[in-house]
N, C-alpha and C positions, 0 to 999 in steps of 0.2 A: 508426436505426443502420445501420452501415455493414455487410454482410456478404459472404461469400465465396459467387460464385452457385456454383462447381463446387468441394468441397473433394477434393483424391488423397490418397485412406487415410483417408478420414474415418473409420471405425471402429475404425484403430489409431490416430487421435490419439487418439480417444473412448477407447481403453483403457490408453494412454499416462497420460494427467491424472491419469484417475481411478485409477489405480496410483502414481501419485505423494503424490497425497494420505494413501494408506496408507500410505506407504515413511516422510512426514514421522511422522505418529501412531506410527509402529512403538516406538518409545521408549520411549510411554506408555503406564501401566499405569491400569485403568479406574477406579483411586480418582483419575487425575491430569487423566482426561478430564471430567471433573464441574465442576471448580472455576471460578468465574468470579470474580476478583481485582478486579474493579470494575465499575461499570455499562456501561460504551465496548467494555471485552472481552467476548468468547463463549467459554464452553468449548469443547474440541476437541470433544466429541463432536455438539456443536451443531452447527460448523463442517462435519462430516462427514457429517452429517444435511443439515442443511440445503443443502448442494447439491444432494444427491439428492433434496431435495423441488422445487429449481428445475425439473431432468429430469422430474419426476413430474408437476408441475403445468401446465409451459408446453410441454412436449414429448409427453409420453404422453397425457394426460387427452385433449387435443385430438387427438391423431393414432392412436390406436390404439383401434379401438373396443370390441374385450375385454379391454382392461387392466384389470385386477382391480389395486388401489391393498394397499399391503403394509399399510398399518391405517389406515383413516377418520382416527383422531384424529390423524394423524400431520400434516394440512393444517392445524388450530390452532398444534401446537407447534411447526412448524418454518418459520413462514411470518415474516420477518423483518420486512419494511414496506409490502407491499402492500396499500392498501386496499379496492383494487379485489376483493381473492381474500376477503377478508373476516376478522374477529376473525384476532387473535393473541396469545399468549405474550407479557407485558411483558419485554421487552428488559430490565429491570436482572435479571430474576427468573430467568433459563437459568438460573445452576446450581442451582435447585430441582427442574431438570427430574431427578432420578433416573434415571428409566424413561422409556422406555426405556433397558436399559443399553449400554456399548459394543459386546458380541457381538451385541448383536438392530439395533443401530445398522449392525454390518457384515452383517448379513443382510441388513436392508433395503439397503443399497448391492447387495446383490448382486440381489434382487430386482427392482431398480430397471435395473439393468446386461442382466442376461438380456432386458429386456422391450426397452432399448432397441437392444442387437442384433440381435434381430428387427424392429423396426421399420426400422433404419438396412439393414438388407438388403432389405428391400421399396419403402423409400420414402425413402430417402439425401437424390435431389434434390430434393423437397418439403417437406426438417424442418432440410436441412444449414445454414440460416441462423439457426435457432433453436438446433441444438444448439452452433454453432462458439460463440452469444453463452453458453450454459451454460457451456463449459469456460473461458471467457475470465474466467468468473462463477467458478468452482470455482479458478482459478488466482489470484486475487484475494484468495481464505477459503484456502488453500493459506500464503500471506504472513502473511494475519491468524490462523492457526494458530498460525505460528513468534510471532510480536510475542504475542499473546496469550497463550501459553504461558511465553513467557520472562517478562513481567510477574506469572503464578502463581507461579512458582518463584524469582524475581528476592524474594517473602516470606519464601522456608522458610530457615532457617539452614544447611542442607544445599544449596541454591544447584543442584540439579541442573542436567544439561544436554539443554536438549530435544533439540537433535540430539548425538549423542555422537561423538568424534573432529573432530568442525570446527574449524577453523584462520581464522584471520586473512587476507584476503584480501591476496598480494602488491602494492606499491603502488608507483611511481616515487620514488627518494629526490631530495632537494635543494629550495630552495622554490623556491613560486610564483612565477611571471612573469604581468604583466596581457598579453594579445596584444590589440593595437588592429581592433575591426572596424570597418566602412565604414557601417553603418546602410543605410537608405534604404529605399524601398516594397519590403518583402517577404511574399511570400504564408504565411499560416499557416493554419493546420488542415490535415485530414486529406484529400487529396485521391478518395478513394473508392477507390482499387484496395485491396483486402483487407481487412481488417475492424479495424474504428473503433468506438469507444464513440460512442452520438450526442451527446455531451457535446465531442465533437474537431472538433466539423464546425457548420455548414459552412465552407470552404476561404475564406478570405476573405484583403484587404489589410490591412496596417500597417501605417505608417510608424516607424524606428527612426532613433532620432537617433546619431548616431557611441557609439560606448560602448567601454570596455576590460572583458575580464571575464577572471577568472584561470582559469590553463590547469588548475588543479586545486582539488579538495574541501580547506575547511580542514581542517587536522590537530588529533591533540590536545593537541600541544606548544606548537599555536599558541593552542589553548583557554585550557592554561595559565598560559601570561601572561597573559590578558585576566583569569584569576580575579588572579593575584597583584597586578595593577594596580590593584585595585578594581574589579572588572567587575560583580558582583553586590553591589556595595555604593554605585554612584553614581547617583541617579535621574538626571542628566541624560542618561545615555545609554540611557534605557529610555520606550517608550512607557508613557500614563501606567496604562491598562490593566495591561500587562506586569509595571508595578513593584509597581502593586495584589497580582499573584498572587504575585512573587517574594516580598514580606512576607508574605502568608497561608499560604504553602507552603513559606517558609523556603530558596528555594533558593538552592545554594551551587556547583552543578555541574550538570553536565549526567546526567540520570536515572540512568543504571544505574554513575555510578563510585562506589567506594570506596576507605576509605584503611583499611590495616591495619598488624598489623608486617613483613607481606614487602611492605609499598611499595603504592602504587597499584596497585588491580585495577578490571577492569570486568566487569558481569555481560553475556556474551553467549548466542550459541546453544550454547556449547559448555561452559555453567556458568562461575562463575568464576575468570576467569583476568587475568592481569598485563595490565597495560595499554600496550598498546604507542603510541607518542612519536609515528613516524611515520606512525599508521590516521588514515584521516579519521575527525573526533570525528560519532558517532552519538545520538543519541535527547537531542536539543535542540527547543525549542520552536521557532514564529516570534517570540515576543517576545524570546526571545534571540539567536538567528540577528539578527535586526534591530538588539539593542542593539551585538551581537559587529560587527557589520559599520558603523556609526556608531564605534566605538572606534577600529578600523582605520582609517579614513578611506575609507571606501566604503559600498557600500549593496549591499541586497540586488537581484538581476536581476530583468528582468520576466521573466513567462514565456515571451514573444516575442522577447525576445534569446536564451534558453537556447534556442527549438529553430533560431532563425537560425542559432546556430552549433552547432547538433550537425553536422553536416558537416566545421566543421572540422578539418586536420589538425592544429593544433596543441592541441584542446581532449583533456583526459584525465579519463576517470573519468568518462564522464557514464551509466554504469549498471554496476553490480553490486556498488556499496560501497552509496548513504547517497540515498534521496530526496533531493531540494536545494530547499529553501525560496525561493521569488518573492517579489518584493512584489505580487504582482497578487490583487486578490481573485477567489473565483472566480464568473464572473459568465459569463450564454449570451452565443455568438457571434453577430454581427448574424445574423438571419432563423436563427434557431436555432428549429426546432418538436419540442417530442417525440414521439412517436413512439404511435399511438394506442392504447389498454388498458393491461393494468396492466405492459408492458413498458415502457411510458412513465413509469414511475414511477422506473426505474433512479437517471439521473442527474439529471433535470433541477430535481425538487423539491428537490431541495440547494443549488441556488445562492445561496444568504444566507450571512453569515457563516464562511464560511471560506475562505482562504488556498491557494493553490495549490501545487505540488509538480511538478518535472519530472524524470525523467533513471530510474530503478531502481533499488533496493537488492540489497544481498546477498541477503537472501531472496526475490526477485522471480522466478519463473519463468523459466530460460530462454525465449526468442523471445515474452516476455509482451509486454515493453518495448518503444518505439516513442517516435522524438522529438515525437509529438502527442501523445503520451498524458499525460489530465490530472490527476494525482492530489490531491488534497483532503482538507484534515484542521482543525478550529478550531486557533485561533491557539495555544494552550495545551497543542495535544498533543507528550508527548514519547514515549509508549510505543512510536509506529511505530519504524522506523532512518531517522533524520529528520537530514540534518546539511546543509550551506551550501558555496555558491562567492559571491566577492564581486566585484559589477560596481564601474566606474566611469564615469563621463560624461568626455566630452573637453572641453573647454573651445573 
């Protein structure tokens, strides 16, 4: 991975993050940090834990040699996929974790904070590559908090709001226009100034052949027709995958809308609320993203045309509404190595089956986002804030 050699205020970013993560939880009360609504989600409490065992394990253990660990058993329960660290807690089974509850969960956070304070004062430029990749790591379960949480409450008939008072992000009105770009050999990945998951790198050529792609996120007006036309009703526009799950899963819409008697709602961060016409539509699969953009007569981008044109000026929306679905699987870049021990386990054992993502959602940390950055999810997921811009080819 790519990291920062000299980071300024690395300890007030370091207390920045890790203050935001508590500002998102503040909401919730400790019967609502337990629950885990399916195997793919984590409770918050895990979420909150579990970073602080990132700090504990890859930061302190190794760099401070009286760290006294806030409880032994705490390296089983909150270690997520490392095998190199050894045993852990089966991923569908967190919300059995009880106990620790949420107050000794914020202990440990703090126990874990105090220790790396004193470290970051004695030894900044020795660990600040490891810590800058922890907060990048924490801002990451930060996202997966908000999604994860909204899928808990997205059950209760009470429809709570994990963050309470959030509003609809304002959006440019009028539709889409394709803007034509030129293609041609352009360099992608991450060029190494600043920090890069090693999943972004290395910096290598494309080739892109002319392609049109549109200067905005579909909307969900524009969803709306594809349901009224038969969208979720015609296998021809569906891979055959995709159509297999839409029969088993019954789906009729995209995840979180419903219909009642005050009209269309959808559930977001801010509990359920009316569905507004002009948002881009959020929390869709790729086999729909893919079917929706086969209807329209286009296709979905690769992810090499989206960061070709993050620069330009005519493109909109390409971070802080709706992840944007690629067709590109997600697979290493030539001469891509991981990175040795079990930091190397980050991103690169994932490269099988699944689909790519470019651009940032609403709940994406500010300054997280980055036009390399490669986000990945299987084809089926809709729980993220997952939604589409549609390319074309020129002829």
């Amino acid at each position: 991975m790519t990291y920062f050699g000299t980071i300024s205020g690395l300890a007030e970013h370091y207390r920045a993050v890790r203050g935001h993560m508590e500002q998102l939880a503040a909401a919730l009360t400790p019967e609502d940090q337990c629950v885990q609504s399916m195997p793919d989600a984590s409770p918050a409490k895990w979420h909150r834990a579990h970073t602080t065992w990132f700090f504990e394990e890859f930061v302190l253990r190794p760099n401070l040699p009286d760290y006294v660990p806030f409880d032994p058993a705490f390296r089983f329960l909150f270690n997520s996929y490392y095998e190199t660290v050894g045993d852990r807690h089966p991923r569908p089974a967190r919300g059995l974790i009880t106990r620790p509850g949420a107050e000794e969960v914020r202990a440990y956070r703090r126990h874990v904070d105090d220790a790396m304070t004193r470290l970051l004062a004695e030894r900044e430029q020795d660990v600040a590559g490891l810590v800058e990749l922890g907060l990048q790591h924490e801002q990451q379960h930060q996202e997966l908090l908000v999604t994860d949480m909204m899928h808990v409450f997205a059950q209760s008939p009470l429809v709570p709001a994990v963050l309470p008072g959030w509003r609809e992000p304002v959006v440019a009105a009028g539709p889409a226009r394709f803007v034509e770009l030129p293609g041609g050999i352009v360099a992608v990945g991450h060029d190494g100034a600043g920090f890069a998951f090693d999943n972004e790198a290395p910096c290598h050529e494309a080739l892109l052949r002319p392609y049109r792609l549109a200067d905005r996120l579909v909307r969900n007006a524009d969803w709306l027709a594809f349901i009224e036309d038969g969208g979720y009703r015609t296998a021809g526009l569906w891979m055959s995958d995709g159509w297999s799950v839409v029969q088993a899963e019954g789906w009729q819409a995209p995840m979180y809308w419903r219909d009642g008697e005050a009209g269309s709602r959808q559930v977001g961060p801010g509990g359920l609320e009316p569905l507004e016409s002009a948002a881009p539509v959020r929390h869709i699969s790729w086999y729909e993203a893919d079917a929706y953009a086969r209807w329209a007569g286009a296709r979905l981008p690769t992810e090499f045309e989206l960061e070709a044109a993050a620069g330009h000026d005519a493109m909109h929306e390409l971070q802080g509404h709706a992840w944007q679905w690629t067709g590109s699987a997600y697979l290493p870049y030539p001469g891509f190595r991981p990175v040795e021990g079990a930091i190397g386990e980050y991103n690169g054992k994932f490269m099988i089956n699944q689909m790519v993502l470019r651009g940032g959602s609403l709940a994406t940390p500010p300054g997280h986002a980055r036009p390399t950055y490669r986000n990945f999810f299987p084809a089926g997921t809709r729980w993220q804030f997952t939604g589409l811009r549609l390319a074309q080819d020129v002829a």
